[in-house]
Biopython code that builds the backbone (N, CA, C, O; Angstrom):
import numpy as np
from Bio.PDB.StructureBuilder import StructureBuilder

atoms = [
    (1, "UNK", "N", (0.858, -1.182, 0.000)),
    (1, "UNK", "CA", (0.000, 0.000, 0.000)),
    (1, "UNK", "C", (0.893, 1.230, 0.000)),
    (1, "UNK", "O", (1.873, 1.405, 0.724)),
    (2, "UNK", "N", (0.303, 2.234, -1.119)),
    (2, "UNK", "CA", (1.301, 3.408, -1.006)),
    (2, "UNK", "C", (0.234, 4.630, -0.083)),
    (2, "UNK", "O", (-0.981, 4.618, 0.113)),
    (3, "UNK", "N", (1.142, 5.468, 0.274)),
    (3, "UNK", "CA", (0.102, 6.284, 0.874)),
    (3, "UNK", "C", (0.824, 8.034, 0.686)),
    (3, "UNK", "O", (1.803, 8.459, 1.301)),
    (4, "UNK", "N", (-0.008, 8.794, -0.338)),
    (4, "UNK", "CA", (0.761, 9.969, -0.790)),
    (4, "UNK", "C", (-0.356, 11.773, -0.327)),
    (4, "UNK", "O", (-1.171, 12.535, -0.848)),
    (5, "UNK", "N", (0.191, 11.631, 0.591)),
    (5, "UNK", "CA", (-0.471, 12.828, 1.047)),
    (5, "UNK", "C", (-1.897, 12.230, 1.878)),
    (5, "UNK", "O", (-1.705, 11.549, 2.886)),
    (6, "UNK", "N", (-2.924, 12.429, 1.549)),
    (6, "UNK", "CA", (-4.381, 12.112, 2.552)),
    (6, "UNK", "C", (-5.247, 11.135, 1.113)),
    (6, "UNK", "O", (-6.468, 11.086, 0.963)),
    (7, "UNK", "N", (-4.352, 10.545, 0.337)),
    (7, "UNK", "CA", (-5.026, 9.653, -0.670)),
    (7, "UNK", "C", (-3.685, 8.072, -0.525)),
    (7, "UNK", "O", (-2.486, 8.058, -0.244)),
    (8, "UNK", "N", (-4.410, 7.257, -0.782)),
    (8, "UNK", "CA", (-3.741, 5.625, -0.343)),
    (8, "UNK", "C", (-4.135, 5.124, -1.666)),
    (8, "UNK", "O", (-5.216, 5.284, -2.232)),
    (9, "UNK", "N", (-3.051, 4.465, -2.090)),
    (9, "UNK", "CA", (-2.844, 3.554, -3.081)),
    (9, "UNK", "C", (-2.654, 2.141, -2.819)),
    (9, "UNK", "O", (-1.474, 1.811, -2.695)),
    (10, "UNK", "N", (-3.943, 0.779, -2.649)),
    (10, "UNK", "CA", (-3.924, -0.468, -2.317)),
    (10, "UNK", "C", (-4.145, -0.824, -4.264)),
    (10, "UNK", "O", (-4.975, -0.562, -5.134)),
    (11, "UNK", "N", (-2.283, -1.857, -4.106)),
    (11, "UNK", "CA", (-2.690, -2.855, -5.644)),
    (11, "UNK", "C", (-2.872, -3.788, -5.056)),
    (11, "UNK", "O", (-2.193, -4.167, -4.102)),
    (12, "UNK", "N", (-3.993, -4.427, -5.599)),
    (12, "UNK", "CA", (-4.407, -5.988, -5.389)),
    (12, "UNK", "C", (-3.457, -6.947, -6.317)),
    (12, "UNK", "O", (-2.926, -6.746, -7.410)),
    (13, "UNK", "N", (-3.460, -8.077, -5.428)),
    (13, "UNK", "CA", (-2.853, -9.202, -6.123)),
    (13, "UNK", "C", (-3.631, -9.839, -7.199)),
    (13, "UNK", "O", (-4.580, -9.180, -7.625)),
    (14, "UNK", "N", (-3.342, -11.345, -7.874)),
    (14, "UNK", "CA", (-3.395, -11.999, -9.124)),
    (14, "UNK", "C", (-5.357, -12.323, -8.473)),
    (14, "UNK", "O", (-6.353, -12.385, -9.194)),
    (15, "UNK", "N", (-5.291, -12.471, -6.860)),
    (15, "UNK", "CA", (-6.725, -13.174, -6.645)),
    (15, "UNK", "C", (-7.527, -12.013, -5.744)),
    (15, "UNK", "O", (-6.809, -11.141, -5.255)),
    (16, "UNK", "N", (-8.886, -11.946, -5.506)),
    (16, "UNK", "CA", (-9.170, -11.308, -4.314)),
    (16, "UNK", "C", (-10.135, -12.220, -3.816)),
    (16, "UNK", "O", (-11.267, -11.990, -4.243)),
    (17, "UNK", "N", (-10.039, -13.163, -3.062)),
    (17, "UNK", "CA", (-10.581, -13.970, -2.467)),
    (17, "UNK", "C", (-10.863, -14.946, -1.261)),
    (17, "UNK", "O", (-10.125, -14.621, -0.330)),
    (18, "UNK", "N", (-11.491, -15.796, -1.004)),
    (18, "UNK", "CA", (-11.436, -15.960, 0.837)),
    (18, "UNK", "C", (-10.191, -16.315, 0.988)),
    (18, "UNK", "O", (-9.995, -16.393, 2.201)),
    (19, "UNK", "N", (-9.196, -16.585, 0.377)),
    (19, "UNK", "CA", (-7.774, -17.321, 1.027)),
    (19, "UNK", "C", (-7.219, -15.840, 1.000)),
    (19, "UNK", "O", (-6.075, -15.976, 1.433)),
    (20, "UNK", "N", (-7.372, -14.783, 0.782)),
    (20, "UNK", "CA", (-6.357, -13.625, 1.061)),
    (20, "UNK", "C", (-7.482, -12.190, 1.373)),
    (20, "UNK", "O", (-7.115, -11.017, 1.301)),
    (21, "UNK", "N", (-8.492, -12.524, 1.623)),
    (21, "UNK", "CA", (-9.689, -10.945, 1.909)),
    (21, "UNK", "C", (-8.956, -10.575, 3.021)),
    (21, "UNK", "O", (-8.581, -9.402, 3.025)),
    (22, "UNK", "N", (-8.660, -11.252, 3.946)),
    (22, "UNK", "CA", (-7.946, -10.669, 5.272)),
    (22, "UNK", "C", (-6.800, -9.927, 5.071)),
    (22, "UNK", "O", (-6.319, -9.280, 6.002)),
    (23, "UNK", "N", (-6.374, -9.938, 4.131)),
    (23, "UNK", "CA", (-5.601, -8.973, 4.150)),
    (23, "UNK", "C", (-5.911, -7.641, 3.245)),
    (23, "UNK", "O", (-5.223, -6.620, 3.240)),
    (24, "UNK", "N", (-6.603, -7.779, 2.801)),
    (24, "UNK", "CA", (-7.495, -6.711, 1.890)),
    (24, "UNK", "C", (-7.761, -6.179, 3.026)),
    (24, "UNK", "O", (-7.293, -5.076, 3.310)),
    (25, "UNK", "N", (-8.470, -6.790, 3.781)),
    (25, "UNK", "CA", (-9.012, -6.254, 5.262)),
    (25, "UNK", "C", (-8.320, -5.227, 6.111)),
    (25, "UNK", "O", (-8.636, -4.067, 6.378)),
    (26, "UNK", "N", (-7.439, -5.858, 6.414)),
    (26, "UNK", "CA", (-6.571, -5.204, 7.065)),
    (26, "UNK", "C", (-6.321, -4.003, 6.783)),
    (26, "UNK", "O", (-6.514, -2.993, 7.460)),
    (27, "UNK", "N", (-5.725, -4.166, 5.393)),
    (27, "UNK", "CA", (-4.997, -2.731, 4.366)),
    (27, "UNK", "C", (-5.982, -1.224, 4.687)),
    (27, "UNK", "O", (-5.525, -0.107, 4.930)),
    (28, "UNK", "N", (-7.381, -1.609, 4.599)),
    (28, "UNK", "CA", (-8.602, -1.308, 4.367)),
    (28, "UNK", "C", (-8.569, -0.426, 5.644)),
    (28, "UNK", "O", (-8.408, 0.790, 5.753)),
    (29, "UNK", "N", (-8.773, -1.421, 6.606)),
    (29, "UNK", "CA", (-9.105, -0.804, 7.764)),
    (29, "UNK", "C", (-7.625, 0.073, 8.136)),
    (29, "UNK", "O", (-7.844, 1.224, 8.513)),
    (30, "UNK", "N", (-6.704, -0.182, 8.097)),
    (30, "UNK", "CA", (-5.473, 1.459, 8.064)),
    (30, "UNK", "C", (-6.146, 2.658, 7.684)),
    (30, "UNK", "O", (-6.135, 3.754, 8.245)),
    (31, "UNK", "N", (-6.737, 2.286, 6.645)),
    (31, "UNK", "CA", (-7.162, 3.769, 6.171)),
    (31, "UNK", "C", (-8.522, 4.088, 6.784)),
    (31, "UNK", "O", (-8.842, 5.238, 7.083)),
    (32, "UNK", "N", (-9.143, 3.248, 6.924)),
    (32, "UNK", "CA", (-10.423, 4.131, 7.838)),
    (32, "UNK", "C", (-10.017, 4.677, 8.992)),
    (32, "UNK", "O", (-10.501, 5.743, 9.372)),
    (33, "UNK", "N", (-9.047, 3.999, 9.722)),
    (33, "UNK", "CA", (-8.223, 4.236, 11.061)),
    (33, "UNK", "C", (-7.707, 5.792, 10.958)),
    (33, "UNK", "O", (-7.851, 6.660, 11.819)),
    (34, "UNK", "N", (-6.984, 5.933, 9.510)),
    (34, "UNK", "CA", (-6.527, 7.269, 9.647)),
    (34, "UNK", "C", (-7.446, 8.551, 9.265)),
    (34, "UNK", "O", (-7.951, 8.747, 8.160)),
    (35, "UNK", "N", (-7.559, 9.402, 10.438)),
    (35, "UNK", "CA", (-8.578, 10.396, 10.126)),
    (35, "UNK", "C", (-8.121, 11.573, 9.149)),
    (35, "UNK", "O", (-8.900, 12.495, 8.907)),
    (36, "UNK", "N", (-7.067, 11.532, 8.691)),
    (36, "UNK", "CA", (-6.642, 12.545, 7.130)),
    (36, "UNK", "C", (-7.038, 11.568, 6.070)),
    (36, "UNK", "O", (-7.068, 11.984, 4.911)),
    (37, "UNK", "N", (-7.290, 10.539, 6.274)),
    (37, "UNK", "CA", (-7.294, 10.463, 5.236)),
    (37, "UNK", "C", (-8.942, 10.373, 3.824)),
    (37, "UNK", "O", (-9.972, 9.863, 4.263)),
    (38, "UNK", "N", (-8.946, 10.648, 3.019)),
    (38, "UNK", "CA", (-9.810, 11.447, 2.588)),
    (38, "UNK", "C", (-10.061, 10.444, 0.938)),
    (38, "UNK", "O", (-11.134, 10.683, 0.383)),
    (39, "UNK", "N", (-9.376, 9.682, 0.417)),
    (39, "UNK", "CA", (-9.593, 8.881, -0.618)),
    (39, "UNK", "C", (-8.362, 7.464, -0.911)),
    (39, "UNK", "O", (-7.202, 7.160, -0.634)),
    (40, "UNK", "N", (-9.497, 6.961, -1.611)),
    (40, "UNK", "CA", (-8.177, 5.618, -1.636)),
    (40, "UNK", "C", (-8.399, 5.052, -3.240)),
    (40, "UNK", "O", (-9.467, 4.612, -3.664)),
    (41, "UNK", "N", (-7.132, 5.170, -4.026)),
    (41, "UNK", "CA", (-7.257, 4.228, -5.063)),
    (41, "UNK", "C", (-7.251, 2.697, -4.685)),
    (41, "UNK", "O", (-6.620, 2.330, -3.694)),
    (42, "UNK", "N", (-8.114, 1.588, -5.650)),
    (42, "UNK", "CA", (-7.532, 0.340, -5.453)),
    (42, "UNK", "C", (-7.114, -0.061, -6.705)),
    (42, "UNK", "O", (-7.996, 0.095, -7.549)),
    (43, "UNK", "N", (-6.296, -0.426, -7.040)),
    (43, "UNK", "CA", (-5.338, -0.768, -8.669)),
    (43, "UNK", "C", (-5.915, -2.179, -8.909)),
    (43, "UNK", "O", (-6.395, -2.749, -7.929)),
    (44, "UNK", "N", (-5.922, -2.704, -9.910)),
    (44, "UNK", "CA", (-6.271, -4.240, -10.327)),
    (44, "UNK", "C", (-6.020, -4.674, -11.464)),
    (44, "UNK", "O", (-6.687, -5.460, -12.136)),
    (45, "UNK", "N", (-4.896, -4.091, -11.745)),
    (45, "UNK", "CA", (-3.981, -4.208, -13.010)),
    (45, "UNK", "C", (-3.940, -5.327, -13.174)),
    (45, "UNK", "O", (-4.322, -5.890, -14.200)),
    (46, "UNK", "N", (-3.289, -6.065, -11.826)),
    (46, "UNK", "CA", (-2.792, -7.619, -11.692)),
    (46, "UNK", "C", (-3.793, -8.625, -11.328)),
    (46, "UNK", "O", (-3.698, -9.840, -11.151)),
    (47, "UNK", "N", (-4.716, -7.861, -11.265)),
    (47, "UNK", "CA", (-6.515, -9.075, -10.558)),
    (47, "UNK", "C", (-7.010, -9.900, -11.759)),
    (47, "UNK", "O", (-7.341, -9.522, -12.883)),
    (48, "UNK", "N", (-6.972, -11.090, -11.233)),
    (48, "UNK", "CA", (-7.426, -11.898, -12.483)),
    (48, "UNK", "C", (-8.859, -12.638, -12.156)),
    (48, "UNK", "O", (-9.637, -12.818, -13.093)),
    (49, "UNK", "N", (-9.257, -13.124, -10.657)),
    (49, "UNK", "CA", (-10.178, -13.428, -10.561)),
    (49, "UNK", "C", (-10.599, -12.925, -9.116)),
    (49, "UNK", "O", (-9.763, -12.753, -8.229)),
    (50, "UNK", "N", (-12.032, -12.691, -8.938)),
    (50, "UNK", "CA", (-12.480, -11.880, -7.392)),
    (50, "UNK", "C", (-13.768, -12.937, -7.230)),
    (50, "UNK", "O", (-14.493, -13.003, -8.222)),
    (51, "UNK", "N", (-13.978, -13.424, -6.561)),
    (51, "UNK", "CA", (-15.001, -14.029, -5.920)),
    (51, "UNK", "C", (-15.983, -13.593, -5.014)),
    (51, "UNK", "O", (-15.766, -12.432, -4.666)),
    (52, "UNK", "N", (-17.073, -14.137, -4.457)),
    (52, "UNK", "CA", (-17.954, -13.337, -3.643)),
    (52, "UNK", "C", (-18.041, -12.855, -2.305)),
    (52, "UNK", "O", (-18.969, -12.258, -1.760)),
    (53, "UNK", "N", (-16.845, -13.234, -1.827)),
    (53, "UNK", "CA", (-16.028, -13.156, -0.784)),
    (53, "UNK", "C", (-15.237, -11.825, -0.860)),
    (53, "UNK", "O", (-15.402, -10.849, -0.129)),
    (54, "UNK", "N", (-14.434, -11.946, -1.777)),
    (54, "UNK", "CA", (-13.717, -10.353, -2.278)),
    (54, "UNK", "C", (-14.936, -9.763, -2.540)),
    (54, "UNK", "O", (-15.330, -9.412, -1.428)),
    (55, "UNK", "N", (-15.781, -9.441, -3.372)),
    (55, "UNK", "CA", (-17.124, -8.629, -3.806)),
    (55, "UNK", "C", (-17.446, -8.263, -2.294)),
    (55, "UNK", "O", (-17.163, -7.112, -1.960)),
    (56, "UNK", "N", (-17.829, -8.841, -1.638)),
    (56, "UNK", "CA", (-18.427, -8.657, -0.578)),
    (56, "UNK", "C", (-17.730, -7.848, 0.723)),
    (56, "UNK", "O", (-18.348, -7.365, 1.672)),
    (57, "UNK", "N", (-16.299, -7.830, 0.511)),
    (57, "UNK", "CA", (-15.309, -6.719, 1.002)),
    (57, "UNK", "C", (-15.067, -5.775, 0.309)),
    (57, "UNK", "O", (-14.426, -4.829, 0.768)),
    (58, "UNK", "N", (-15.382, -5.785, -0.588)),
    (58, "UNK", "CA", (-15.737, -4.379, -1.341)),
    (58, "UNK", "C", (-16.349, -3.432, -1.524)),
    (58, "UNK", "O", (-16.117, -2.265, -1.838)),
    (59, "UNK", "N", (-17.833, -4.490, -1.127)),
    (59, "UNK", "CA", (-18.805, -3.268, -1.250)),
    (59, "UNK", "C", (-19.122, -2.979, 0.531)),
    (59, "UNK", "O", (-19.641, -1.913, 0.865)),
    (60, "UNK", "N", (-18.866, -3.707, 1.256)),
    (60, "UNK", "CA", (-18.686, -3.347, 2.932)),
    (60, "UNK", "C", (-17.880, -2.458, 2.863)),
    (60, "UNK", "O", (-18.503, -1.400, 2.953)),
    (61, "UNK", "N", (-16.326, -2.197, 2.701)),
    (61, "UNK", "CA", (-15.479, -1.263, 2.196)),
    (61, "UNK", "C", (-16.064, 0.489, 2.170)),
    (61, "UNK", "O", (-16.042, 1.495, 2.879)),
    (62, "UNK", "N", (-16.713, -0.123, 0.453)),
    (62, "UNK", "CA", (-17.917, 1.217, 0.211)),
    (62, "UNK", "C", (-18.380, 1.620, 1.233)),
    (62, "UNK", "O", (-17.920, 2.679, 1.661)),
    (63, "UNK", "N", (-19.415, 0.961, 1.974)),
    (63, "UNK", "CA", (-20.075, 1.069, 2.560)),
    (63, "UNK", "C", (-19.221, 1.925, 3.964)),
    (63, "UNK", "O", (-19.908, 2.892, 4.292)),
    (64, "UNK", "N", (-18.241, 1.832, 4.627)),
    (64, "UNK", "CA", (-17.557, 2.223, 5.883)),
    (64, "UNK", "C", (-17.200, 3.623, 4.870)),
    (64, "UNK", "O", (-17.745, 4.703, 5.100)),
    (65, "UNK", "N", (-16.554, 3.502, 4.122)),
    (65, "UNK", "CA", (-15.850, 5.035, 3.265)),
    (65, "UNK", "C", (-17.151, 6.211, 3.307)),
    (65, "UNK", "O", (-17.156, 7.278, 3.922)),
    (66, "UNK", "N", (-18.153, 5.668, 2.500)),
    (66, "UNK", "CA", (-19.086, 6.474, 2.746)),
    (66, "UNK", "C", (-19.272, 7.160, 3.702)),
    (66, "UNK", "O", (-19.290, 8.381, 3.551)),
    (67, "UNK", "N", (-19.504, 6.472, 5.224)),
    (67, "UNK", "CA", (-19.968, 6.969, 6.584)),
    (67, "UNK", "C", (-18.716, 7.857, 6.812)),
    (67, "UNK", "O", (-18.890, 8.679, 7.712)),
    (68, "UNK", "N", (-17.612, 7.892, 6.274)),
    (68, "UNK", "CA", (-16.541, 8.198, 6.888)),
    (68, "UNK", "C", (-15.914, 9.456, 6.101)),
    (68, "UNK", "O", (-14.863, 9.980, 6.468)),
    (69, "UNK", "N", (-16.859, 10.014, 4.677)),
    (69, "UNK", "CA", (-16.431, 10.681, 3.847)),
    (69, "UNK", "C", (-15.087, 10.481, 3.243)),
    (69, "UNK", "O", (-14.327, 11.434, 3.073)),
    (70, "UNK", "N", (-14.705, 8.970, 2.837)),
    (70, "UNK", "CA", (-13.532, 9.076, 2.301)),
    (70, "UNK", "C", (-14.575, 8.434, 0.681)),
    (70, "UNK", "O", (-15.624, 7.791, 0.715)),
    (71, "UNK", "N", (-13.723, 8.953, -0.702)),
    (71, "UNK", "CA", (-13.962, 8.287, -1.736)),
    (71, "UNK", "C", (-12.999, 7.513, -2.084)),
    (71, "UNK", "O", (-11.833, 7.757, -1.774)),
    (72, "UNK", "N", (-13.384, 6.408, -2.819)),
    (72, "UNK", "CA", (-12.806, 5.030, -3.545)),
    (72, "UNK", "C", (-12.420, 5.848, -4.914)),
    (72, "UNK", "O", (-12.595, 7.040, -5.167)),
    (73, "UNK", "N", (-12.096, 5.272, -5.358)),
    (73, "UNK", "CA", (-11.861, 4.843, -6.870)),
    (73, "UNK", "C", (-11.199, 3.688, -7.626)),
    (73, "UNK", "O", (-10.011, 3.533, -7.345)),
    (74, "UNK", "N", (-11.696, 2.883, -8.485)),
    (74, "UNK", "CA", (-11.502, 1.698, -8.825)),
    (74, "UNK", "C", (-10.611, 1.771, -10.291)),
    (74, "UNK", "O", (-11.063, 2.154, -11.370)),
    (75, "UNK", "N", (-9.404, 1.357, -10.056)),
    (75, "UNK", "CA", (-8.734, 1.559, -11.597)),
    (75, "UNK", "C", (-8.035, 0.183, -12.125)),
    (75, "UNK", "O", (-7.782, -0.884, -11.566)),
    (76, "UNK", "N", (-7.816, 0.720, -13.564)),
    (76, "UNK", "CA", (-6.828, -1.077, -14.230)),
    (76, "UNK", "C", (-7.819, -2.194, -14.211)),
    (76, "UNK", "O", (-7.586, -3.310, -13.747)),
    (77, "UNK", "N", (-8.704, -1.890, -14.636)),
    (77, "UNK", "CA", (-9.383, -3.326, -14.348)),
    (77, "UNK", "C", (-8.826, -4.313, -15.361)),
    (77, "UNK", "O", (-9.140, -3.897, -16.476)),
    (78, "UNK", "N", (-8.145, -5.422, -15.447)),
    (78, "UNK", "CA", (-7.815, -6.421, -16.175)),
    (78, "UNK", "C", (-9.734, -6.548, -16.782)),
    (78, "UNK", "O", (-10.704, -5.962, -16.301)),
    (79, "UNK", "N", (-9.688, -7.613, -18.062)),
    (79, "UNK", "CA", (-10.813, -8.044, -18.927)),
    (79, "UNK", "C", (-11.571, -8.908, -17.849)),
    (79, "UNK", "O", (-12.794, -8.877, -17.712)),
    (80, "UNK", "N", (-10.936, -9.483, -17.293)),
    (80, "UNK", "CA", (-11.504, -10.675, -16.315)),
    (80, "UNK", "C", (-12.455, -9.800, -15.273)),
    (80, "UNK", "O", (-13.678, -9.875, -15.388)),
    (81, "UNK", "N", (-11.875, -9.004, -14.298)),
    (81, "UNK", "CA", (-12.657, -8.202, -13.710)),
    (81, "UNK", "C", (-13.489, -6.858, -14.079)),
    (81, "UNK", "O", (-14.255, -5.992, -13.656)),
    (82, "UNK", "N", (-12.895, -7.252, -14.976)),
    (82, "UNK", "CA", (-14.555, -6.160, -15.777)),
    (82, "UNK", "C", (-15.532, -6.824, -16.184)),
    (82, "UNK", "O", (-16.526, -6.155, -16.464)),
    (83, "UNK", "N", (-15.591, -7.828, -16.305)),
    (83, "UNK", "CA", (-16.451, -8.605, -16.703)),
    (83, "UNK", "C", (-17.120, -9.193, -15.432)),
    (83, "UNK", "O", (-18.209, -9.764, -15.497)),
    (84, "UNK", "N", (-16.586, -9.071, -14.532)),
    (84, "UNK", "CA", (-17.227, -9.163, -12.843)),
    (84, "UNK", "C", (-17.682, -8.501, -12.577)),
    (84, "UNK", "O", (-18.811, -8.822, -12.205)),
    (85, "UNK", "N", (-17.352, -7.032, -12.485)),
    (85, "UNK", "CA", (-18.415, -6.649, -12.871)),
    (85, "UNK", "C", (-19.272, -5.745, -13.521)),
    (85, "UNK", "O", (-19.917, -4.769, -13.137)),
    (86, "UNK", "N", (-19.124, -6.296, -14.573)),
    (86, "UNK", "CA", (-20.555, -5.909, -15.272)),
    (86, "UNK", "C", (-21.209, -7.566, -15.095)),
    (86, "UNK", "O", (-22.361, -7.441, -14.681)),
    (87, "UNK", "N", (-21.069, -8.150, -15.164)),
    (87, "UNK", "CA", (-22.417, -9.462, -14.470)),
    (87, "UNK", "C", (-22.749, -9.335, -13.397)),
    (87, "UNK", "O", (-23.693, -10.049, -13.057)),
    (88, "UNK", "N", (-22.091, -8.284, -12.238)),
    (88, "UNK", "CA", (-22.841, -8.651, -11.192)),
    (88, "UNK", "C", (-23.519, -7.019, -11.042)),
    (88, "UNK", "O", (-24.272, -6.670, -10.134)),
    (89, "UNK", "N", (-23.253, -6.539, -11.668)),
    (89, "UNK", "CA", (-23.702, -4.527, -12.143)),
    (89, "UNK", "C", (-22.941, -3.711, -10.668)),
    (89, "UNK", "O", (-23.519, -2.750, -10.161)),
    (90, "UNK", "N", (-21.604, -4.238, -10.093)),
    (90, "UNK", "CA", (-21.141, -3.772, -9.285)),
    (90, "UNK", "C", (-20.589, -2.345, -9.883)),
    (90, "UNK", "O", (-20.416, -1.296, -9.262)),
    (91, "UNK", "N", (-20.370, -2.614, -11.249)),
    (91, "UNK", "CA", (-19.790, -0.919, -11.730)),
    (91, "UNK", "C", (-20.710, -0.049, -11.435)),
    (91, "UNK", "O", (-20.161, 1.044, -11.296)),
    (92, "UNK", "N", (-22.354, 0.050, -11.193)),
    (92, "UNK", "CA", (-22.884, 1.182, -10.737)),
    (92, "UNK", "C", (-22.840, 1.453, -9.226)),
    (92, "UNK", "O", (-23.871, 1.954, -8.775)),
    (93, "UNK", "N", (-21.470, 1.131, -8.033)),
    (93, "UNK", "CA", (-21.674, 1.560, -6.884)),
    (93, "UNK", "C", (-20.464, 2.379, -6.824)),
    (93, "UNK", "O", (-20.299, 3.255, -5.974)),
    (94, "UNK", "N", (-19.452, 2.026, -7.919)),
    (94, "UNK", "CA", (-17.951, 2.184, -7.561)),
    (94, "UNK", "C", (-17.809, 3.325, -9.071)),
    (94, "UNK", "O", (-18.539, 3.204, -10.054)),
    (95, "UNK", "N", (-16.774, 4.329, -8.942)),
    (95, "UNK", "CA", (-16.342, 5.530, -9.706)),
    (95, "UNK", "C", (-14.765, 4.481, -10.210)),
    (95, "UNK", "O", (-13.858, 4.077, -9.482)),
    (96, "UNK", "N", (-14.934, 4.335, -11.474)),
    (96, "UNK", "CA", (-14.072, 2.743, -12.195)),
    (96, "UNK", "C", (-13.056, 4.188, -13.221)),
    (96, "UNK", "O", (-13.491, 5.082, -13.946)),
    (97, "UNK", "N", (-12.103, 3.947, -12.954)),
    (97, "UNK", "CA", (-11.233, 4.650, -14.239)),
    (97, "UNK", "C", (-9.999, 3.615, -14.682)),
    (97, "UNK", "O", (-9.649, 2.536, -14.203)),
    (98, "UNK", "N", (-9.438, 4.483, -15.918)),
    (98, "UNK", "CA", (-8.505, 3.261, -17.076)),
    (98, "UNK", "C", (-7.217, 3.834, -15.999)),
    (98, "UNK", "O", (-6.947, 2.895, -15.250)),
    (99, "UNK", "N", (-6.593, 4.704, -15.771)),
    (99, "UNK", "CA", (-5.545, 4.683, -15.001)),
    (99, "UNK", "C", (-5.078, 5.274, -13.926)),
    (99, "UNK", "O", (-5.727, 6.320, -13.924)),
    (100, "UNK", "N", (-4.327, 5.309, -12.935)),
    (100, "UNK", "CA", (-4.322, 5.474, -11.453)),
    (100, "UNK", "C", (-3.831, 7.125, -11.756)),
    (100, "UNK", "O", (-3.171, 7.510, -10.790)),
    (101, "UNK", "N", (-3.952, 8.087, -12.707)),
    (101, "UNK", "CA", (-3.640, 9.222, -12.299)),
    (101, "UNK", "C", (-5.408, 9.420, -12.579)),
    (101, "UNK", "O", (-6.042, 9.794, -11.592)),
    (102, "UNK", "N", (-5.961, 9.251, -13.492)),
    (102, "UNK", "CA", (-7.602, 9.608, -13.248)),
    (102, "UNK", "C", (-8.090, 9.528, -12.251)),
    (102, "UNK", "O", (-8.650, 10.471, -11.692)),
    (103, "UNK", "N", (-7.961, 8.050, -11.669)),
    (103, "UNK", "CA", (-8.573, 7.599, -10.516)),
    (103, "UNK", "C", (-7.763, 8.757, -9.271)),
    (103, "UNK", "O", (-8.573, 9.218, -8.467)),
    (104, "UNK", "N", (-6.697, 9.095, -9.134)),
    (104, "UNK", "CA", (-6.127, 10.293, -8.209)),
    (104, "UNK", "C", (-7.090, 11.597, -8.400)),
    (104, "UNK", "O", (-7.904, 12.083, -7.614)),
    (105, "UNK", "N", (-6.526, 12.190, -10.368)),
    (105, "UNK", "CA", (-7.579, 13.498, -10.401)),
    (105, "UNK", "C", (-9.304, 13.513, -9.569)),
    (105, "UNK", "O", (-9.972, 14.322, -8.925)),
    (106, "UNK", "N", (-9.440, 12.190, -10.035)),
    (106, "UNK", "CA", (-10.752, 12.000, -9.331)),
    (106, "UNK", "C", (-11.353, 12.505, -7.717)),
    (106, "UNK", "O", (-12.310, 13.150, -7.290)),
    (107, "UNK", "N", (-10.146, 11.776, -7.142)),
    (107, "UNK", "CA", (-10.224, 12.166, -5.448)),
    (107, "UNK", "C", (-9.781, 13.158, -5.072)),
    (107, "UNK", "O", (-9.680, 13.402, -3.870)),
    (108, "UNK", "N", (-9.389, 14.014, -6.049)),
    (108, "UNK", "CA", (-8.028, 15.147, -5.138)),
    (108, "UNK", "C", (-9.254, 16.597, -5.740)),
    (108, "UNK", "O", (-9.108, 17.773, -5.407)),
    (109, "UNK", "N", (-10.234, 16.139, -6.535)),
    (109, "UNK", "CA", (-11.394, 17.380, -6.679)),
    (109, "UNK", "C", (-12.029, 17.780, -5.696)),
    (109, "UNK", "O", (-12.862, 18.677, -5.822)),
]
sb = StructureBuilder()
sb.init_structure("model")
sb.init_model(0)
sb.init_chain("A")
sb.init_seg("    ")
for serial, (resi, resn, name, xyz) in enumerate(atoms, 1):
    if name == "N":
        sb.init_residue(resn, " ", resi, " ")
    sb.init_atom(name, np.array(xyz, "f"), 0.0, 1.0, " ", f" {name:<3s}", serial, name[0])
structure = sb.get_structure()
């Protein structure tokens, strides 16, 4: 996890799923912990498959950022996880961009 000023940069690995959410977890909760902080990219350049387990720390995720006024932004989606979701229509909760300086311009407005 990079962390550059009051915005955090988490890249996910090859999986996001029950054998590694805990540590998604973890990462996650640093940043709610820190009260500057104000947005978080998650990269998924390298994500090849997310399961409902990962989905489901994601949109809980959402869900804590919200209460907490921090924004997400979702970037790099490999073909595989774009296609996750758009079958599961998770792209209408999450602000999705092609690369991690959009997804920055995004949060730093």
């Amino acid at each position: 996890m990079d962390h550059t000023g009051k915005i955090y940069t988490i890249s996910l690995e090859e999986r996001l799923d029950a054998e590694n959410v805990n540590e998604f977890k973890e990462l996650t909760k640093q940043v709610l912990d820190d009260p500057d902080a104000n947005g978080i990219v998650i990269n998924f350049e390298n994500t090849k498959f997310i399961d409902s387990i990962g989905l489901g720390a994601l949109v809980s995720f959402l869900k804590a950022t919200v209460q907490l006024n921090i924004k997400i932004a979702l970037c790099r989606f490999t073909p595989q996880v774009k296609q996750i979701f758009e079958l599961t229509r998770l792209y209408r909760l999450f602000d999705i961009f092609e690369t991690i300086e959009e997804a920055e311009d995004f949060l730093n407005k």
